[in-house]
C-alpha positions as CSV (number, residue, x, y, z in Angstrom):
1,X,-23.3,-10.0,34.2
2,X,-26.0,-7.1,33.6
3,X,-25.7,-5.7,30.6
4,X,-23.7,-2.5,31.5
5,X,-21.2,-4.0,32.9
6,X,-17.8,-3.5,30.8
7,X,-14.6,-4.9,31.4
8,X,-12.4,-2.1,33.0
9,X,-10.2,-2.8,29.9
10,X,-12.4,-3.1,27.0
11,X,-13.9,-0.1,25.3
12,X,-18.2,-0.2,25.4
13,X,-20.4,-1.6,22.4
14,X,-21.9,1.2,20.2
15,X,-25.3,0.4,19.1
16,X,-25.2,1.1,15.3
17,X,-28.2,3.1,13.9
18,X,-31.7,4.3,15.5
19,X,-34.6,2.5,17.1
20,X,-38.0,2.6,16.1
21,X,-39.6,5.8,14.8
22,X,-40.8,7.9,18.0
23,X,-44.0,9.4,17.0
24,X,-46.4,9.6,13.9
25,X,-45.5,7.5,11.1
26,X,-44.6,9.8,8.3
27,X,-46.8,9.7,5.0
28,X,-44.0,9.0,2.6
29,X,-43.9,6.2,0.3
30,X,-39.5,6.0,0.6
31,X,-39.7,4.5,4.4
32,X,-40.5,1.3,5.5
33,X,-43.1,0.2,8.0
34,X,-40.4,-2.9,9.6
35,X,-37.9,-0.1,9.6
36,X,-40.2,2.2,11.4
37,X,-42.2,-0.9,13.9
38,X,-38.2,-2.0,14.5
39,X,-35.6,0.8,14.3
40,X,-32.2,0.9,11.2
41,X,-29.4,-0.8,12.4
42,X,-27.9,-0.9,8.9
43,X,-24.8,0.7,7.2
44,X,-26.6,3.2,5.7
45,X,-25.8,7.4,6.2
46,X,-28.6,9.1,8.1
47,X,-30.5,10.5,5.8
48,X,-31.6,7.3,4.7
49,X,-32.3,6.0,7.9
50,X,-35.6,4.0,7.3
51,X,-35.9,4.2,3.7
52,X,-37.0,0.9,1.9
53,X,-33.7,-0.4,0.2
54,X,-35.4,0.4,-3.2
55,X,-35.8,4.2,-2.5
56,X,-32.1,4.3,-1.7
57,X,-30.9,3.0,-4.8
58,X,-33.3,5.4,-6.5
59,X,-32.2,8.4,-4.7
60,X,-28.4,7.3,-5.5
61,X,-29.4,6.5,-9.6
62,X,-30.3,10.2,-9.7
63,X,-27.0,11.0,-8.6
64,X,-24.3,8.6,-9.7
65,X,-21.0,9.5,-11.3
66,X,-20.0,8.8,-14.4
67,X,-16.7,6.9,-14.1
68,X,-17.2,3.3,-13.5
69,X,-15.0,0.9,-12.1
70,X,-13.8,-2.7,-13.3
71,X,-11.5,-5.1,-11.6
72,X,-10.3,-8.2,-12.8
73,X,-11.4,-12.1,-11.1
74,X,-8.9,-15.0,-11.7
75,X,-8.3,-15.9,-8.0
76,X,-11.1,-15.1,-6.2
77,X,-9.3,-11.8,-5.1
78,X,-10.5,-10.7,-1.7
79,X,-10.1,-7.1,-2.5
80,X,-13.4,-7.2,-4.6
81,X,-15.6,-6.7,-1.6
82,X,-13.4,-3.6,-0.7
83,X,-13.4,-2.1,-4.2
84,X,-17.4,-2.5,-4.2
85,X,-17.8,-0.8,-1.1
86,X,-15.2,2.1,-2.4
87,X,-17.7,1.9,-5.4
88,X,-20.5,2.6,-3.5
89,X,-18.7,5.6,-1.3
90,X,-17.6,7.5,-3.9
91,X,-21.0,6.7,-6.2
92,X,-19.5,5.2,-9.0
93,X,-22.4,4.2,-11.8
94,X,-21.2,0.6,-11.8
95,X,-19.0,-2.3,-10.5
96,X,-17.6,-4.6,-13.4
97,X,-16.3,-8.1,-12.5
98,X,-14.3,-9.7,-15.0
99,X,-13.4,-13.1,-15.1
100,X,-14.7,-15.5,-12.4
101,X,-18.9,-14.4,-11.6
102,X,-18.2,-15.5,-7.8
103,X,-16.8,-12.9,-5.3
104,X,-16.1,-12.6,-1.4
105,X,-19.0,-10.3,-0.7
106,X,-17.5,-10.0,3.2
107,X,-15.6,-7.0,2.1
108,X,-18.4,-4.9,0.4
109,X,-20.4,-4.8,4.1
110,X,-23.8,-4.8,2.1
111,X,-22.8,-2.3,0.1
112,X,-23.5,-4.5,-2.9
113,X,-27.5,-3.9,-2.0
114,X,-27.2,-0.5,-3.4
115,X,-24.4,-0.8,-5.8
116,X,-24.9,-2.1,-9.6
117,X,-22.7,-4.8,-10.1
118,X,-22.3,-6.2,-13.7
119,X,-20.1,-9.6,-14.6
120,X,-18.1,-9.9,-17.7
121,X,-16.9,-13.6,-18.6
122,X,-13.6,-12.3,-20.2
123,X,-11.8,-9.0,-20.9
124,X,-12.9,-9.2,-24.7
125,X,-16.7,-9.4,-23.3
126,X,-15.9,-6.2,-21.2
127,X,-13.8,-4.3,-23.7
128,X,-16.6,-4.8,-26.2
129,X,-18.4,-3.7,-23.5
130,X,-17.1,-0.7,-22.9
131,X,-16.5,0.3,-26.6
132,X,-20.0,0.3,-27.0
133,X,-20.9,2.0,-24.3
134,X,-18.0,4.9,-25.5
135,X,-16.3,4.3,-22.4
136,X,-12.2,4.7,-22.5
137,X,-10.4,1.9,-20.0
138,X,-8.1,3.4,-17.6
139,X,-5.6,1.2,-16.1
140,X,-4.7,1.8,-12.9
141,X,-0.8,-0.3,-12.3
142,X,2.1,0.4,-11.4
143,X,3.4,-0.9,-14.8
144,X,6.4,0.0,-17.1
145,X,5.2,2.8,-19.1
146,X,2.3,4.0,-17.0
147,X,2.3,7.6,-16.3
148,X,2.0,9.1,-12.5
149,X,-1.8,9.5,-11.9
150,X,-0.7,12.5,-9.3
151,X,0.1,15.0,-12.9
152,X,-2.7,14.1,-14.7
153,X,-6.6,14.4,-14.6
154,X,-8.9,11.3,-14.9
155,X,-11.2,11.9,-18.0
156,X,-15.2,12.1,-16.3
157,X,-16.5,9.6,-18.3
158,X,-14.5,6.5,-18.2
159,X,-14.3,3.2,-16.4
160,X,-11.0,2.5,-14.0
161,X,-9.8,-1.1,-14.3
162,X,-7.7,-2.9,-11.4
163,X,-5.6,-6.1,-11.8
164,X,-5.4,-9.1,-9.5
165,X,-3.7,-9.4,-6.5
166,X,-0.1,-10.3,-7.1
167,X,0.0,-10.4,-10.3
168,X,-1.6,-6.9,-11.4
169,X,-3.4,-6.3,-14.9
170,X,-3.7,-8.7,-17.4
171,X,-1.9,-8.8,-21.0
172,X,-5.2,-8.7,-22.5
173,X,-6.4,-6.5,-19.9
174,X,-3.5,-3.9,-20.6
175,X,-4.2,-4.1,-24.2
176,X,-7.9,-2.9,-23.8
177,X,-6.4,0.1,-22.0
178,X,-6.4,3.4,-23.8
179,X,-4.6,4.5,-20.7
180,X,-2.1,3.2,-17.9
181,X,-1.7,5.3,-14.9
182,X,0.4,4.5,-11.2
183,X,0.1,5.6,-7.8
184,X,2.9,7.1,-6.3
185,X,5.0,5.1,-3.9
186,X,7.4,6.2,-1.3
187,X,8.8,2.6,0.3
188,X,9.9,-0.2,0.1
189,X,6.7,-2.5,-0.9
190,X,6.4,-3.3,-4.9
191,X,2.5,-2.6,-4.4
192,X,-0.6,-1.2,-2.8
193,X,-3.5,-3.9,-3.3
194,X,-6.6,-3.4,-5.2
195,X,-8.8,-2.3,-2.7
196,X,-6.6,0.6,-1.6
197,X,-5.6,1.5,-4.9
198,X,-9.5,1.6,-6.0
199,X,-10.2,4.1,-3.0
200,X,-7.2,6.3,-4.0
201,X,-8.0,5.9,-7.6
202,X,-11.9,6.9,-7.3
203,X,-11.0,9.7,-4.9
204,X,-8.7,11.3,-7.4
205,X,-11.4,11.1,-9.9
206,X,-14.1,13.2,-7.2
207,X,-11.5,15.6,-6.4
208,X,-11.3,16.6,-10.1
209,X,-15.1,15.8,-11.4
210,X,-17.4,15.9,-8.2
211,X,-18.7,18.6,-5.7
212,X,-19.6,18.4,-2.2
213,X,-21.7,15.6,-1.2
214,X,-25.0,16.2,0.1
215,X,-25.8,16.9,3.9
């Protein structure tokens, strides 16, 4: 079978990326010759198509938000990978696992390569954590108490912390909040999981803190 033959009922591959640079190399420092010799297949937007993996993380320090996001490891909760790659979409300044160091990194599709990712070993390591760094913990659950994230406005400096699977936020967790906070829900499910609650959570806080991202 040549290669452009497709099934009549399957939909053609799409080749992710560019190939290699088409003309003179350009004299900038921020690309990378095996990029360049080889073409950028990775998950990266255009405009760092190319670029050495330590530029991009540069370019994104000089840019990064100031809320940072923390959720919590007991089980080896497959939603971390999705809230690090949420983490690195919306440009939060950093990732805090708590609990368990290990982590599915499936979900975060290499996202992790350009997103700071610190490990606490306990709540009371990251709420000491956070105190120092005069950072408030929001809680984002849909807990007795909290009040509807939809009327309120996420403070810009902050770091948004998400339970575990199943079982939500911690007691000692909840206790290091200075906040609690839910997300609206219309049917008949008890919860949204982490990852999609960290990607509605991190959006709220760009529509009220963030401008337009760059072209």
């Amino acid at each position: 079978m040549v290669a452009d033959e497709v099934a009549a009922d399957s939909e053609p591959l799409v080749e992710v990326g560019v190939g290699p640079w088409e003309g003179p190399w350009p004299d900038d420092d921020r690309y990378d010759p095996e990029l360049l010799e080889n073409g950028d297949r990775r998950n990266v937007v255009d405009r760092y198509r190319y670029w050495r993996r330590e530029a991009v993380v540069a370019d994104l320090d000089r840019r990064r938000h100031p809320f940072h996001v923390a959720i919590e490891n007991w089980q080896h909760d497959f939603n971390i990978g999705t809230v690090v790659r949420n983490a690195n979409a919306f440009l939060a300044a950093e990732v805090h696992i708590v609990g368990l160091r290990r982590w599915n990194r499936r979900g975060a599709m290499v996202t992790d390569r350009y997103q700071h990712v610190r490990h606490h070993p306990s709540v009371e390591a990251f709420a000491a954590w956070a105190a120092e760094a005069g950072l408030p913990v929001v809680g984002i659950d849909n807990l007795p108490g909290s009040r509807p994230m939809e009327s309120v406005t996420l403070p810009r400096e902050c770091v948004l912390i998400f339970g575990q699977e199943g079982p939500g936020l911690s007691d000692a967790a909840r206790a290091a909040c200075s906040e609690l906070f839910s997300i609206a829900q219309y049917g008949s499910t008890r919860s949204i999981n982490a990852g999609v609650a960290s990607g509605i959570a991190m959006h709220s806080w760009v529509r009220a803190h963030a401008g337009p991202p760059p072209g």
